[in-house]
C-alpha positions as CSV (number, residue, x, y, z in Angstrom):
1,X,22.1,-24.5,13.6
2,X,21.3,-26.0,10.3
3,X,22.6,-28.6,8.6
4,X,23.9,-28.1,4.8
5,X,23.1,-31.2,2.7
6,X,25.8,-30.2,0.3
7,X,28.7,-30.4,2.5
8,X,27.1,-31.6,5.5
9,X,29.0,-29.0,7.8
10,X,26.6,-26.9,10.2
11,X,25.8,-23.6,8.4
12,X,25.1,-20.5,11.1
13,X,23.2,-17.1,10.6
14,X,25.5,-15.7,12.7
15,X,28.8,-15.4,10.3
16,X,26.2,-13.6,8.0
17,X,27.1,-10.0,7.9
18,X,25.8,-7.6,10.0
19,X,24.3,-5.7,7.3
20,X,22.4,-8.8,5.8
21,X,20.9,-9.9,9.0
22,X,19.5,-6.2,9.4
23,X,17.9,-6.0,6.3
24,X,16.5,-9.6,6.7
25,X,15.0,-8.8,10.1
26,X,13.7,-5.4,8.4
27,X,12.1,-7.5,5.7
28,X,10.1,-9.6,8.4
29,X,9.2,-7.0,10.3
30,X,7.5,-5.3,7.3
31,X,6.0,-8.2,6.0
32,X,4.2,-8.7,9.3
33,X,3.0,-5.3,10.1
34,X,1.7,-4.8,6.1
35,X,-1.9,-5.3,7.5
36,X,-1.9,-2.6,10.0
37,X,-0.4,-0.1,8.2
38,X,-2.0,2.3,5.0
39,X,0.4,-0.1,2.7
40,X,-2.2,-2.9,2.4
41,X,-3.8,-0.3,-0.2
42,X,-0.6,-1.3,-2.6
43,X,-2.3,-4.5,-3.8
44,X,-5.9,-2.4,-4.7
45,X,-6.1,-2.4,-8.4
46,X,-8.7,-0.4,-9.7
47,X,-9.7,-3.2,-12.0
48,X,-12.8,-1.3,-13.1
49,X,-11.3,2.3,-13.3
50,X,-11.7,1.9,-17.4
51,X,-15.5,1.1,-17.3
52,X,-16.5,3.5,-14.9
53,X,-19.3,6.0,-15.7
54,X,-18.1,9.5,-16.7
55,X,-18.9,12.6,-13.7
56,X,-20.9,15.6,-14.9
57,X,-20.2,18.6,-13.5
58,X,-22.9,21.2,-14.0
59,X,-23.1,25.0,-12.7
60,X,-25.6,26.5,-11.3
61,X,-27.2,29.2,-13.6
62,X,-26.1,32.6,-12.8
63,X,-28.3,34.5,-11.1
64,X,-27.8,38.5,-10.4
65,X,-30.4,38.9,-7.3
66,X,-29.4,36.0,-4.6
67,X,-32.6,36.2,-2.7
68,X,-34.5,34.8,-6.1
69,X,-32.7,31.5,-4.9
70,X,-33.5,31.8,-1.5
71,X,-37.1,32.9,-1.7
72,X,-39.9,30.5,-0.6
C-alpha cells in the first residue's frame, strides 16, 4: 500500500474500480508487447517521402508478331 503525502492515510489500488484497473492493466500489457507486434511501424515517419525521386513507368512498344521479341 502507498502512502498519500497529502493526507497521510494509506491509499490502495484495490478500491479502484473494476473498470479502471482493467484498462490500466490493458495499457501495460500493450505497452510491453509494442515491440513484438506490426505496431512498432506507428512511430516510422517517412521523413524523406517529399524528396524522394519520381518512378517512371514505361511500356514496352507494341509489337504485333511476339516471336520478334523472343528471337535470338
Amino acid at each position: 500500500m502507498a502512502v498519500s503525502l497529502a493526507s497521510r492515510t494509506r491509499v490502495s489500488s484495490a478500491h479502484a474500480p473494476l473498470v479502471y484497473q482493467l484498462h490500466a492493466l490493458l495499457a501495460l500489457a500493450l505497452f510491453a508487447l509494442w515491440p513484438y507486434t506490426s505496431l512498432v511501424h506507428a512511430f516510422a515517419v517517412p521523413l524523406t517521402y517529399p524528396a524522394r525521386p519520381y518512378v517512371v513507368y514505361r511500356s514496352r512498344a507494341r509489337t504485333t508478331d511476339r516471336r520478334s521479341r523472343t528471337a535470338a
